[in-house]
LOMIGU-897189 format. One record per residue (C-alpha): x, y, z negated; residue number from 1; residue in three letters. Coordinates in Angstrom, 2 decimals, padded with zeros to 5 digits, m for minus. Each point is the difference from the previous one (the first is absolute). Example, Ala and Ser with C-alpha at 12.3 -4.5 7.8 and 13.67 -1.06 7.14 Angstrom:
BEGIN
{x=012.30 y=m004.50 z=m007.80 pos=1 code=ALA};
{x=001.37 y=003.44 z=000.66 pos=2 code=SER};
***
This chain:
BEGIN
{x=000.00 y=000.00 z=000.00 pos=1 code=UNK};
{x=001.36 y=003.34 z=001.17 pos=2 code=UNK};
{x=m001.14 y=003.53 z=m002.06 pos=3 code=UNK};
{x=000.01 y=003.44 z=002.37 pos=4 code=UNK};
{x=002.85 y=002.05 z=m001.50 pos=5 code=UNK};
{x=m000.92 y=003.55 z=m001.57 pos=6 code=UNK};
{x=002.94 y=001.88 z=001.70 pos=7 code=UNK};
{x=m001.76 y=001.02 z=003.27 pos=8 code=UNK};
{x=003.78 y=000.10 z=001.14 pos=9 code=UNK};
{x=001.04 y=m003.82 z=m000.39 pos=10 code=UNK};
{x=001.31 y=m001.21 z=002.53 pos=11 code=UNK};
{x=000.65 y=003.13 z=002.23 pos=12 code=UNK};
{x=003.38 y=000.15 z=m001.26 pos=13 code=UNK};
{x=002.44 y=m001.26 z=002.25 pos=14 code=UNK};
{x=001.98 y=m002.93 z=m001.45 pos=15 code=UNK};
{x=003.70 y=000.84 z=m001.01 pos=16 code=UNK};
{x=002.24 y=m001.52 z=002.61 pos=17 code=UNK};
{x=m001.70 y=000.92 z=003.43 pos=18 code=UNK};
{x=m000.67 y=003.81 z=m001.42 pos=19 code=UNK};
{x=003.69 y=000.10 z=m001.00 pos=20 code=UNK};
{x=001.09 y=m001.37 z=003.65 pos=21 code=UNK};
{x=m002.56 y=002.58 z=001.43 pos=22 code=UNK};
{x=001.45 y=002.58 z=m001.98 pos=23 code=UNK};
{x=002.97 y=m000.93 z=000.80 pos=24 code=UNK};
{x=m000.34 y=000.03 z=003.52 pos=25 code=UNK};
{x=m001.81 y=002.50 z=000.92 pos=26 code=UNK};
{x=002.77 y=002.54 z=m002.36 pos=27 code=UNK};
{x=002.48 y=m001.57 z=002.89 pos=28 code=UNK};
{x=m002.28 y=000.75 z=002.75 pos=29 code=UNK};
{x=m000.61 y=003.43 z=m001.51 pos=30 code=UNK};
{x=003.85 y=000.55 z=000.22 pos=31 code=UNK};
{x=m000.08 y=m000.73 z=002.83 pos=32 code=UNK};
{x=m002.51 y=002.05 z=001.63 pos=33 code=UNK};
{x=001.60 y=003.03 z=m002.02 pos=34 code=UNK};
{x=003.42 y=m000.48 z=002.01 pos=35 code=UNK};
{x=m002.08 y=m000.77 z=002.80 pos=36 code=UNK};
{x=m000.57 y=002.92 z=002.85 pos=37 code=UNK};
{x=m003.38 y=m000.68 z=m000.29 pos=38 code=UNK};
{x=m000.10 y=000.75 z=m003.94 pos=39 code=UNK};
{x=002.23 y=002.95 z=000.78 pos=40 code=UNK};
{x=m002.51 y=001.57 z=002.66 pos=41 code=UNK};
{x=m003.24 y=m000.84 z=m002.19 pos=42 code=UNK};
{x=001.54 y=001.84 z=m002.80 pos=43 code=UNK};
{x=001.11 y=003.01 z=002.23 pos=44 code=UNK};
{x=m003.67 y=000.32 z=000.94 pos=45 code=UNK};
{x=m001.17 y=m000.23 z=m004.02 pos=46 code=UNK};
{x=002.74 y=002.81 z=m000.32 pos=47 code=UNK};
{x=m001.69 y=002.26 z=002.27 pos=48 code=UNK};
{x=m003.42 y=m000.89 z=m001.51 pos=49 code=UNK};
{x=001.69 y=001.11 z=m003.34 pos=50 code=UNK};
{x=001.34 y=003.29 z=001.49 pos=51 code=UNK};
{x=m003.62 y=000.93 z=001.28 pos=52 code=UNK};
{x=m001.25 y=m001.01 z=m003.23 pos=53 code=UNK};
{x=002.56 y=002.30 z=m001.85 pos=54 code=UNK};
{x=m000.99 y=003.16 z=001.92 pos=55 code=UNK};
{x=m004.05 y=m000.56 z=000.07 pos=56 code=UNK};
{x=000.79 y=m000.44 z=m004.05 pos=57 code=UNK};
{x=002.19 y=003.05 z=m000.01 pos=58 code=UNK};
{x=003.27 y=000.83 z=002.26 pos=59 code=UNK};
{x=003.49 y=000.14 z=m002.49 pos=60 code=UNK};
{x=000.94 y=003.37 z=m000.49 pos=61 code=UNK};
{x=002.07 y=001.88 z=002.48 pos=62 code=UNK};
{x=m000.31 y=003.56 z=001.15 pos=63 code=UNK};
{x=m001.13 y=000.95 z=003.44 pos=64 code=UNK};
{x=003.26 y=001.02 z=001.08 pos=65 code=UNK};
{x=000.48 y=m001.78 z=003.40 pos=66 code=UNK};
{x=m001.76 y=001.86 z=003.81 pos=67 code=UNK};
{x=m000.30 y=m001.36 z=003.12 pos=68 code=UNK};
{x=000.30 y=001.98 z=003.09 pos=69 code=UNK};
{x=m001.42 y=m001.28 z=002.39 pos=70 code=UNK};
{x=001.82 y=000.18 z=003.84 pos=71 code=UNK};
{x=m003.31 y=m001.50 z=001.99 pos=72 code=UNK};
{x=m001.48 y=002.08 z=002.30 pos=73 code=UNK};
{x=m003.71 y=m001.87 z=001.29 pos=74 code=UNK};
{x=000.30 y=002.41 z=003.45 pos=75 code=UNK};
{x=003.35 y=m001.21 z=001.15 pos=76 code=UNK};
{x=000.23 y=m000.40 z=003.38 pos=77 code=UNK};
{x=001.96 y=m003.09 z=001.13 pos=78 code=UNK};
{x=003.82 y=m000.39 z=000.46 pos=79 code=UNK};
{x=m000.28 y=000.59 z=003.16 pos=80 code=UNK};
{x=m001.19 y=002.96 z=m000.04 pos=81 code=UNK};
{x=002.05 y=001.14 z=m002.72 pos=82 code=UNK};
{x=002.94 y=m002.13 z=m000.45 pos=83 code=UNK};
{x=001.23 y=001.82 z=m003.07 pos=84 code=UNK};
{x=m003.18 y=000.06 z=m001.61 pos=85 code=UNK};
{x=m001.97 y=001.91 z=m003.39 pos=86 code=UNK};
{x=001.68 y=m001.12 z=m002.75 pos=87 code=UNK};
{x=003.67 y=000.87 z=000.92 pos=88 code=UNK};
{x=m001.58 y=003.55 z=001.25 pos=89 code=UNK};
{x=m001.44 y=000.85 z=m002.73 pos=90 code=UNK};
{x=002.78 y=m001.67 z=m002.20 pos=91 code=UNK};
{x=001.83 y=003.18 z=m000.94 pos=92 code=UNK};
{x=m002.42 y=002.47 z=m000.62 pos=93 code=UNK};
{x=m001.43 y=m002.99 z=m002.25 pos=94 code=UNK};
{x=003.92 y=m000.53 z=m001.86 pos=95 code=UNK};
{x=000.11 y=003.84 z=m000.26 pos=96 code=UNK};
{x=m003.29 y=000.37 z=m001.48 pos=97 code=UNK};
{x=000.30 y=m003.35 z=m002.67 pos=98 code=UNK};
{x=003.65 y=001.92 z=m001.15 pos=99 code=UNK};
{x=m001.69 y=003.27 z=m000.51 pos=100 code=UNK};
{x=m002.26 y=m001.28 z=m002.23 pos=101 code=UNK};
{x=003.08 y=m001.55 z=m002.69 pos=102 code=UNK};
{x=m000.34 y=m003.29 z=000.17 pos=103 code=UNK};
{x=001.57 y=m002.44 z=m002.26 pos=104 code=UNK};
{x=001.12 y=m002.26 z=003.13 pos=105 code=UNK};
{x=m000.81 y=m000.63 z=003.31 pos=106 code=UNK};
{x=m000.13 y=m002.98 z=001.86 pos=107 code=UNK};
{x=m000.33 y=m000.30 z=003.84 pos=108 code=UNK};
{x=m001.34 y=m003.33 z=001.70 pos=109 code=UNK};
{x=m000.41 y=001.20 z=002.99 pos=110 code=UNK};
{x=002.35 y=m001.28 z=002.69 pos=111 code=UNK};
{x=002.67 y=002.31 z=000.98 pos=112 code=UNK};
{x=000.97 y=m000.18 z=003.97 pos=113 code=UNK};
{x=002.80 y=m001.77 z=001.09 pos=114 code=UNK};
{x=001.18 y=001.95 z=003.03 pos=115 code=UNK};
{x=m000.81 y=004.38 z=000.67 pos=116 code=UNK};
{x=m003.36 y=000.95 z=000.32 pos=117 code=UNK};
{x=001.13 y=003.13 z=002.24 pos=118 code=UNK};
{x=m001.19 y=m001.03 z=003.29 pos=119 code=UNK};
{x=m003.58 y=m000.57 z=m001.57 pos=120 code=UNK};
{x=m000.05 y=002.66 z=m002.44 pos=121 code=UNK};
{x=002.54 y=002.68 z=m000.08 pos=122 code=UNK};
{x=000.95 y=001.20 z=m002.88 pos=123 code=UNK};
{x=m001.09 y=m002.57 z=m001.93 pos=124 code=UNK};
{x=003.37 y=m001.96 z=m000.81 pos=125 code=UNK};
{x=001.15 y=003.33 z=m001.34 pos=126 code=UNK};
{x=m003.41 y=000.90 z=m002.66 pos=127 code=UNK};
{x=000.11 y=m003.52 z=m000.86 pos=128 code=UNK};
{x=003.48 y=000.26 z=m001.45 pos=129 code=UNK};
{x=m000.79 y=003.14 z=m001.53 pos=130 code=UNK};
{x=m002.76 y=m001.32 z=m001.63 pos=131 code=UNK};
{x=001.93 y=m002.80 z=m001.15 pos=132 code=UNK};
{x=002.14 y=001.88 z=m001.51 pos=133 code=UNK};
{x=m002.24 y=002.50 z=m001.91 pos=134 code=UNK};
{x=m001.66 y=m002.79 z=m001.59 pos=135 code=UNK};
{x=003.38 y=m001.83 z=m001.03 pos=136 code=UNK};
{x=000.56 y=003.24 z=m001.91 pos=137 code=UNK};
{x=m003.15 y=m000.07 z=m001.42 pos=138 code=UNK};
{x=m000.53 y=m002.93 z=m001.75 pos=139 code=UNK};
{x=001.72 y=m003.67 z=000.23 pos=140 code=UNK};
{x=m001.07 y=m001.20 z=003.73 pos=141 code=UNK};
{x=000.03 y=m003.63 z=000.86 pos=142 code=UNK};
{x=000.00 y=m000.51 z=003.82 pos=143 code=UNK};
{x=m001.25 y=m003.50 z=001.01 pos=144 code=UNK};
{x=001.70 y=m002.03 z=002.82 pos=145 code=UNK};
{x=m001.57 y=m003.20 z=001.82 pos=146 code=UNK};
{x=001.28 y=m003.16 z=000.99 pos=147 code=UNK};
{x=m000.45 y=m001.05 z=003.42 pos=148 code=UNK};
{x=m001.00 y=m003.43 z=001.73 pos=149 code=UNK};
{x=003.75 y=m001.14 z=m000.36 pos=150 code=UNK};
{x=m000.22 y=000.90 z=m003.94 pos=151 code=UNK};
{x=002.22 y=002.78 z=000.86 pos=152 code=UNK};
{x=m000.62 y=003.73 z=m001.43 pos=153 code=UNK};
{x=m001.37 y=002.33 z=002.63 pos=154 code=UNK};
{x=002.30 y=002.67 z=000.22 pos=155 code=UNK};
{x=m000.93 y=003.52 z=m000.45 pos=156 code=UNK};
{x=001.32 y=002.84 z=002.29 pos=157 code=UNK};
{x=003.00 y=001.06 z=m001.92 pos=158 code=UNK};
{x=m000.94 y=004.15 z=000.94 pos=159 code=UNK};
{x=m002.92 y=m000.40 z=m001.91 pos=160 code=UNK};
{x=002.11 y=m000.91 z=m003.24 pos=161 code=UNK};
{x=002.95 y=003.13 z=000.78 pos=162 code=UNK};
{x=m001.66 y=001.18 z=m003.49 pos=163 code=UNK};
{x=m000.87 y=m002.72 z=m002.19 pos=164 code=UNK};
{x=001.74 y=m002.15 z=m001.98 pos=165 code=UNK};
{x=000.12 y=m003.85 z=001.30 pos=166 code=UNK};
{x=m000.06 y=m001.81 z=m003.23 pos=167 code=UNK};
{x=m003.87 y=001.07 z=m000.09 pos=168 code=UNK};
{x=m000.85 y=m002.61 z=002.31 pos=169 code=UNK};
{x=m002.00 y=m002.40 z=m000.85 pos=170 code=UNK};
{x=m002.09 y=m003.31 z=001.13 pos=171 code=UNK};
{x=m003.37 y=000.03 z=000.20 pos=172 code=UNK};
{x=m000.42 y=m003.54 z=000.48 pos=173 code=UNK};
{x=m002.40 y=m001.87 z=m002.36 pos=174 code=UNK};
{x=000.52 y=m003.40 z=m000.85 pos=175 code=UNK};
{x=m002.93 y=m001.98 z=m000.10 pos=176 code=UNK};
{x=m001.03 y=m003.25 z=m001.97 pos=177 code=UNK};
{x=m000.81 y=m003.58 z=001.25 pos=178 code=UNK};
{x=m003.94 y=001.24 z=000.48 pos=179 code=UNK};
{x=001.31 y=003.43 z=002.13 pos=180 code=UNK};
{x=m000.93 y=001.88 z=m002.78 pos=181 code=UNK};
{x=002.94 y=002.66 z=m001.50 pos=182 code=UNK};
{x=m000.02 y=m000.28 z=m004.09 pos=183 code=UNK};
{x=003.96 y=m000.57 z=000.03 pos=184 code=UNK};
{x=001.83 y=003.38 z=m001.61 pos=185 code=UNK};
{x=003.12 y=000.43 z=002.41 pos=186 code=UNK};
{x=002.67 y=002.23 z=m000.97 pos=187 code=UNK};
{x=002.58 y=m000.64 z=003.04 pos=188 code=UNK};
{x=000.79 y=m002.14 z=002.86 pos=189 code=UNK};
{x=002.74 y=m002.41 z=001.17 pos=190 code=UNK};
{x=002.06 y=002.00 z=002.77 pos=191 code=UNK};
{x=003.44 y=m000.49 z=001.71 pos=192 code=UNK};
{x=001.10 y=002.75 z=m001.99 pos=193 code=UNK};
{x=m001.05 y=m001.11 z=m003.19 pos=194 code=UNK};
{x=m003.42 y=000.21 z=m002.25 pos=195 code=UNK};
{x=m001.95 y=003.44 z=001.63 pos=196 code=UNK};
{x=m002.52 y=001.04 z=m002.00 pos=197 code=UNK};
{x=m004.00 y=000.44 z=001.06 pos=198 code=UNK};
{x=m002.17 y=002.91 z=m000.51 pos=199 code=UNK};
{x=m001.02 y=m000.78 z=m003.03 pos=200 code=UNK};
{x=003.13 y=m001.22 z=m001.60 pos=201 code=UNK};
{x=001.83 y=003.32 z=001.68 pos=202 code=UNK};
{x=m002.91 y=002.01 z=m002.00 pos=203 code=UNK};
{x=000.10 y=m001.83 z=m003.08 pos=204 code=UNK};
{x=003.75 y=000.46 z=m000.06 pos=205 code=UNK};
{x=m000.32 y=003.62 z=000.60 pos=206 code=UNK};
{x=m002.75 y=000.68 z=m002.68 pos=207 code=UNK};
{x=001.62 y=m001.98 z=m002.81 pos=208 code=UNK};
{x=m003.38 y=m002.45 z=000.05 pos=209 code=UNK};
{x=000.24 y=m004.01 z=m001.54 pos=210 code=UNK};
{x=002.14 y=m001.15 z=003.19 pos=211 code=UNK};
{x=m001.00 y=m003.95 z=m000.12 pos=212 code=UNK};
{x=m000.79 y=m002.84 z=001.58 pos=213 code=UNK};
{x=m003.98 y=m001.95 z=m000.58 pos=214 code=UNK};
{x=m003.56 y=000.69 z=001.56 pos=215 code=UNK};
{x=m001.01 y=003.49 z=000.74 pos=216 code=UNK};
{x=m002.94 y=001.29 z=m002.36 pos=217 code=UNK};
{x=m002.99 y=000.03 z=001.72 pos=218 code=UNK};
{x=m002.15 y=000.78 z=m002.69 pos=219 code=UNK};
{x=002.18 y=003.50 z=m000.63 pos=220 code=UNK};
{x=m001.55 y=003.09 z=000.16 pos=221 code=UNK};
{x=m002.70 y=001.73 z=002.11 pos=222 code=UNK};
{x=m000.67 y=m000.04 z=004.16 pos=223 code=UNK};
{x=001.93 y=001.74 z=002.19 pos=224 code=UNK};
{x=m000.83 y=003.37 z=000.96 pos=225 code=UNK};
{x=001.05 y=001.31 z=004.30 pos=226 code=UNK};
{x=000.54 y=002.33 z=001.63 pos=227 code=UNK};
{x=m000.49 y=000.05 z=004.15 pos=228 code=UNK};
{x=002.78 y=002.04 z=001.51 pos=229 code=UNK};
{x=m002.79 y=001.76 z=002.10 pos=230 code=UNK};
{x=m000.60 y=001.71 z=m003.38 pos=231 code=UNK};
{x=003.05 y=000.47 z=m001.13 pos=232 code=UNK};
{x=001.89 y=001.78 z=002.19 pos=233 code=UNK};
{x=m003.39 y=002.84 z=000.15 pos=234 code=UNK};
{x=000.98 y=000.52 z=m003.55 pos=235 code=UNK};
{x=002.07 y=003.71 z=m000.01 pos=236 code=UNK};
{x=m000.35 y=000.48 z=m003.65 pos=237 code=UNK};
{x=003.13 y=m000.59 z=m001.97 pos=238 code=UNK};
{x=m002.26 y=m000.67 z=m003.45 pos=239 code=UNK};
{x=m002.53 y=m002.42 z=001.95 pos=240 code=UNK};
{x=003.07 y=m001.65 z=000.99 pos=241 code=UNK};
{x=001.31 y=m000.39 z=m003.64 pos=242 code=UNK};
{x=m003.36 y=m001.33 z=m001.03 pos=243 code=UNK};
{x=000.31 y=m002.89 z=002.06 pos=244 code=UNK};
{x=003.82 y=m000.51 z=m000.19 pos=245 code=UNK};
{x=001.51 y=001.12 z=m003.55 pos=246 code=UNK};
{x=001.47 y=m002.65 z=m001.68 pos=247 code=UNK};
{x=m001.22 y=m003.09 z=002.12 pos=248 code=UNK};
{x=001.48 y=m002.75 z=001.87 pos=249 code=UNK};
{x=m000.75 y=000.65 z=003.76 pos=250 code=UNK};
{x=m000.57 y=m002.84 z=002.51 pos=251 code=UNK};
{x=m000.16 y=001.09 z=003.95 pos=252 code=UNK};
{x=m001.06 y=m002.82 z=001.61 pos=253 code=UNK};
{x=m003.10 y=m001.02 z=002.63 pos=254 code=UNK};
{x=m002.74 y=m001.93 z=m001.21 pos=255 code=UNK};
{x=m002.60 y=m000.56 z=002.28 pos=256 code=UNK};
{x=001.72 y=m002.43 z=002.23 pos=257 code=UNK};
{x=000.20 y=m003.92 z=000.03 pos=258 code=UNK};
{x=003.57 y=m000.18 z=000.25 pos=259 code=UNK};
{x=000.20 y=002.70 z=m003.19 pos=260 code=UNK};
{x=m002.43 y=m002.30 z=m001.63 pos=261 code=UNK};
{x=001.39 y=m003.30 z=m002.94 pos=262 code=UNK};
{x=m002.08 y=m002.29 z=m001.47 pos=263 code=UNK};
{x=000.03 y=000.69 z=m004.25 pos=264 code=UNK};
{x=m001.62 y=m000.82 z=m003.13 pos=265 code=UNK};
{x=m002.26 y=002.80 z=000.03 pos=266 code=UNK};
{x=m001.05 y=002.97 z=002.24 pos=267 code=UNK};
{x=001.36 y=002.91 z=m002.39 pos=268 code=UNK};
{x=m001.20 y=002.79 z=002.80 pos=269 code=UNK};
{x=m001.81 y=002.68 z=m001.33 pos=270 code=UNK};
{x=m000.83 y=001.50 z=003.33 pos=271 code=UNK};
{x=m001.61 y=m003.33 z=001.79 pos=272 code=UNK};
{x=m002.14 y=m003.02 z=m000.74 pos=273 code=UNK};
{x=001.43 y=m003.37 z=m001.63 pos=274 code=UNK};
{x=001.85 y=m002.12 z=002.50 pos=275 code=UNK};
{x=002.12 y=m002.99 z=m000.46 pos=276 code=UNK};
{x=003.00 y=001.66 z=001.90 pos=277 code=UNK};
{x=m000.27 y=003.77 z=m000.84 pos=278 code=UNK};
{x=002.96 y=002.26 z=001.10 pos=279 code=UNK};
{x=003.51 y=m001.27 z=m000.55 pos=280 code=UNK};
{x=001.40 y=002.78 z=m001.55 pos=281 code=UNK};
{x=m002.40 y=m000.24 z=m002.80 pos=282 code=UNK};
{x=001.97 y=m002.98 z=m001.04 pos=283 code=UNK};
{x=003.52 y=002.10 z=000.19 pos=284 code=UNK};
{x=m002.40 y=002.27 z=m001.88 pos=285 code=UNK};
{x=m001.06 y=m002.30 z=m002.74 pos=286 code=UNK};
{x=003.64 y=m001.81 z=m000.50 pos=287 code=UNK};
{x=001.01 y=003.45 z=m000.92 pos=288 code=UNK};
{x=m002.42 y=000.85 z=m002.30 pos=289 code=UNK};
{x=000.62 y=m003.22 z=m001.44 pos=290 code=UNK};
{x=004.09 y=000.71 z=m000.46 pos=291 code=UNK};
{x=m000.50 y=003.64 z=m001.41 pos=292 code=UNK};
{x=m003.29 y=m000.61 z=m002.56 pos=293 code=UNK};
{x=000.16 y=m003.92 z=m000.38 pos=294 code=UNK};
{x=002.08 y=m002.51 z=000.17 pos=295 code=UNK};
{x=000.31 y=m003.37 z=002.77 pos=296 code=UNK};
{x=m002.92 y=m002.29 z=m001.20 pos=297 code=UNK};
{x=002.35 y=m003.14 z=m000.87 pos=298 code=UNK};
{x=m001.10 y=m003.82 z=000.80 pos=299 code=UNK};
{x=m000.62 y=m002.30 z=m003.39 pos=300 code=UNK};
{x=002.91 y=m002.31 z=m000.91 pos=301 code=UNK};
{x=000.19 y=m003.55 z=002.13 pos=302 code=UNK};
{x=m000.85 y=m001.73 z=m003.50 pos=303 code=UNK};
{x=m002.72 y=002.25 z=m001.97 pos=304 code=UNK};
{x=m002.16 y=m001.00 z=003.53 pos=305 code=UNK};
{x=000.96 y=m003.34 z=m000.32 pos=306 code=UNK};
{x=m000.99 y=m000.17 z=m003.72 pos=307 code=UNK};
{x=m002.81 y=001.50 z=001.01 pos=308 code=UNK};
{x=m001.06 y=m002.37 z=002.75 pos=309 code=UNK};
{x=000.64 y=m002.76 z=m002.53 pos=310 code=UNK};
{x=m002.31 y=001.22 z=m002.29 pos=311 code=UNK};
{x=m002.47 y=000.23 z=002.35 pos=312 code=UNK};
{x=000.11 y=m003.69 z=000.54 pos=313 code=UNK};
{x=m000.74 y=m000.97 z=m003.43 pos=314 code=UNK};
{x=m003.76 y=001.07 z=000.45 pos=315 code=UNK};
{x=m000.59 y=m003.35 z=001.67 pos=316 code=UNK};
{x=000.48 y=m001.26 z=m003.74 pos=317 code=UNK};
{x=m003.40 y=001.45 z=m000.74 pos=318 code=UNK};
{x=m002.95 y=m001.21 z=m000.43 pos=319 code=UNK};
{x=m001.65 y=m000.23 z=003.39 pos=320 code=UNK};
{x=m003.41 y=002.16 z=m001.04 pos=321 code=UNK};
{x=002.23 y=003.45 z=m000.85 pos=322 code=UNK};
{x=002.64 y=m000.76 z=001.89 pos=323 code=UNK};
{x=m002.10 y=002.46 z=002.52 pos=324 code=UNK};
{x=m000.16 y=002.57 z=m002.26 pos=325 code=UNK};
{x=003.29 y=m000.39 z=m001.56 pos=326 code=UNK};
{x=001.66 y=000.17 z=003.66 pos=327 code=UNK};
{x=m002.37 y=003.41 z=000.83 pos=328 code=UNK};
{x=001.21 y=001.82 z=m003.25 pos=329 code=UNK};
{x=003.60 y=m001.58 z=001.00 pos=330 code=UNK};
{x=m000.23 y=001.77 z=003.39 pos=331 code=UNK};
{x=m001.39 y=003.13 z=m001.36 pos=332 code=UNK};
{x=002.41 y=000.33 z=m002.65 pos=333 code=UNK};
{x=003.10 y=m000.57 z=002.61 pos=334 code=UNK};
{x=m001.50 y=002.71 z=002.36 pos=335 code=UNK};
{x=m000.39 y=002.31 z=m002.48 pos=336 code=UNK};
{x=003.56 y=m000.65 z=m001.12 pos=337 code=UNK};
{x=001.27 y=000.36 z=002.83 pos=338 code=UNK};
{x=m001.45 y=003.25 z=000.17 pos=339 code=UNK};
{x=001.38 y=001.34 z=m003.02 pos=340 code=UNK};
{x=003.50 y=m001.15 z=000.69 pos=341 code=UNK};
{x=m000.63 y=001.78 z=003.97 pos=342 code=UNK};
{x=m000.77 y=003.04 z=m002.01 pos=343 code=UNK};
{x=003.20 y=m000.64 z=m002.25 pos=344 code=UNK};
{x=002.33 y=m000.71 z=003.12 pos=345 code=UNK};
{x=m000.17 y=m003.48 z=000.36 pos=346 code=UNK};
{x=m001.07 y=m002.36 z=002.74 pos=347 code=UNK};
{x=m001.41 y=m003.49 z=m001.35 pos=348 code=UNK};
{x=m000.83 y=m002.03 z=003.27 pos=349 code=UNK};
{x=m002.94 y=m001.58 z=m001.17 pos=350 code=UNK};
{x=m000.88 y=m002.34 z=003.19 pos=351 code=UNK};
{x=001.12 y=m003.19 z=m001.46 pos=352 code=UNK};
{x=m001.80 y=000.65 z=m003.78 pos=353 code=UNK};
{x=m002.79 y=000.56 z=001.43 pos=354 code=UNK};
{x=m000.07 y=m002.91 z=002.48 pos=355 code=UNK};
{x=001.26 y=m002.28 z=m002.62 pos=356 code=UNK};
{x=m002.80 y=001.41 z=m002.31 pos=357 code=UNK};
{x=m002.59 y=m001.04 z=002.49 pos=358 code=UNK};
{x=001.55 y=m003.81 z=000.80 pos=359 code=UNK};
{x=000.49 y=000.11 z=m003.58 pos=360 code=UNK};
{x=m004.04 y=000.34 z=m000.58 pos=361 code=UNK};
{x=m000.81 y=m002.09 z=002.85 pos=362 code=UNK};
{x=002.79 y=m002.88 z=m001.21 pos=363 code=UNK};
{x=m002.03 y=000.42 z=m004.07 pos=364 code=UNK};
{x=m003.35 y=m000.80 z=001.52 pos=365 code=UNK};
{x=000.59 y=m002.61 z=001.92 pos=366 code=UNK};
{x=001.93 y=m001.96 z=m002.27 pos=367 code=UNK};
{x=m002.17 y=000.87 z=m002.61 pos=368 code=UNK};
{x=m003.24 y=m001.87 z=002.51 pos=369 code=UNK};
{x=002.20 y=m002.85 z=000.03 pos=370 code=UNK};
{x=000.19 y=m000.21 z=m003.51 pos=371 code=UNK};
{x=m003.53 y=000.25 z=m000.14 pos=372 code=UNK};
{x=m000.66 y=m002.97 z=002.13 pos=373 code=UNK};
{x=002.78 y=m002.19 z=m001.66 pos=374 code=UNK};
{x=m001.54 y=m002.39 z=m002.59 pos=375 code=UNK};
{x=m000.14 y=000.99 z=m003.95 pos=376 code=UNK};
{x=000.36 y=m001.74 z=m002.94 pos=377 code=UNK};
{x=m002.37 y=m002.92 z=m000.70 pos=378 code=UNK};
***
């Protein structure tokens, strides 16, 4: 004769030895997957989630200290037509006008030309050295160079540099991660001639800002304000111009077109709608902000994600009727973590807890339906 037990939880218990292998397997497999490039992209993609969670909670604290002039112009008539083209027109009235207004630096991603511009546009070779030159007195100038097709930097005509010192040259490249997305802080790049640094590591240098390697901050300060160049260079009035330009980080860059266009975290324009590959230089933008009012967002140690995968494994030891609700709480818990260590600089990839959390649940109640169906005591 058999008598129903009182514990409404006999039985779903897994017994000893197969939870132990499970949990012991599926902490492997969870290593596994966290060394994995699929565990690395899945946890990339809960990063971002955590950035946009960050700002729509509140954006860390940084001053609005970084512009964005814009060098699009919507009416441009096509090369063709005008082989020299708006932006490097109206490039030194806009250099002139950004140093009359006392900028704290100045930092031009716009591509310089390579050979004279005379034939096209006379005069132009000369104002664009001037201007070049005014604005290197001004404030610190960074002048970005390209690499070409054969990963070789595209020269810039050497008259438009008679008045500017050389070692403000900088890349503009941006390194991207596995996924095409750019989150990597990059201070310089491998050359022939040695290390040469990048926009933002030439800036960061210059301004005395937290010069080191991680993640750039996403979740750092507020949207990006621009400027069109159209509007700019109508501007006559020395104080209007100090409004905009006193004391701020100037980028001079286009915006509106695909090739000026990177796939990031976030869409931190302030000028635009959201889209998942706003302008490029917003993320030149954003590394600096980073450097000079945060610090590199560093990645967890190998072995506090490991212990942390582990532990995630040992919920198949529980009972199989909260192991649900244990796992959800386990899951909400690491998020939120997460969250507060993002805020505090830190990067826990949490793709492989999580996913061992859920094989974890899924491994508790079916071992604890076995259990169920195996025969009790007489």
């Amino acid at each position: 004769m058999r008598f129903m037990s009182s514990n409404p939880t006999a039985g779903a218990r897994p017994s000893p030895l197969p939870a132990f292998l499970a949990t012991a397997a599926l902490a492997l497999a969870g290593f596994a997957f966290h060394l994995s490039p699929w565990g690395s992209l899945a946890s990339l993609a809960i990063l971002d989630a955590g950035f946009g969670t960050l700002r729509a909670i509140q954006p860390g604290k940084a001053p609005d200290d970084i512009l964005v002039v814009g060098l699009d112009d919507h009416a441009a008539v096509s090369p063709d037509a005008d082989p020299v083209g708006f932006a490097l027109r109206k490039l030194p009235d806009v250099l002139v006008r950004i140093a009359r207004g006392s900028p704290r630096a100045i930092a031009l991603h716009t591509a310089l030309p390579s050979a004279s511009l005379e034939a096209a546009a006379p005069g132009l070779d000369d104002a664009l050295a001037t201007a070049l030159s005014v604005a290197q007195a001004a404030a610190p100038l960074a002048i970005g160079v390209t690499v070409g097709s054969r990963r070789e930097v595209v020269p810039i005509h050497e008259a438009l540099l008679r008045g500017v010192d050389t070692r403000s040259l900088v890349f503009t490249l941006l390194p991207r991660d596995e996924d095409g997305v750019v989150r990597q802080v990059v201070l310089a790049l491998p050359t022939e001639q040695g290390r040469w640094p990048t926009s933002a590591g030439w800036l960061c240098e210059v301004l005395d800002g937290n010069c080191g390697q991680g993640l750039i901050d996403y979740a750092l300060g507020p949207a990006y304000r621009y400027v069109p160049a159209r509007r700019l260079v109508e501007i006559r009035d020395d104080k209007a111009l100090a409004r905009l330009f006193r004391g701020r980080i100037v980028f001079v860059a286009a915006v509106a077109g695909p090739e000026d266009r990177v796939a990031q975290p976030l869409s931190l324009a302030g000028w635009e709608a959201s889209s998942a590959e706003p302008a490029a230089v917003l993320a030149h933008a954003q590394t600096v902000r980073t450097l000079l009012h945060g610090r590199p967002i560093r990645e967890a140690p190998l072995p506090a994600m490991l212990l942390a995968t582990a532990a995630a494994a040992l919920v198949v030891l529980v009972a199989a009727p909260v192991a649900p609700a244990v796992g959800a709480l386990a899951a909400a818990g690491a998020f939120a973590g997460g969250l507060v260590a993002l805020r505090a600089g830190w990067y826990a990839p949490l793709a492989a807890p999580l996913a061992t959390l859920l094989a974890a649940v899924i491994a508790s109640l079916v071992l604890g339906r076995a259990g169920r169906r195996s025969p009790g005591p007489p």
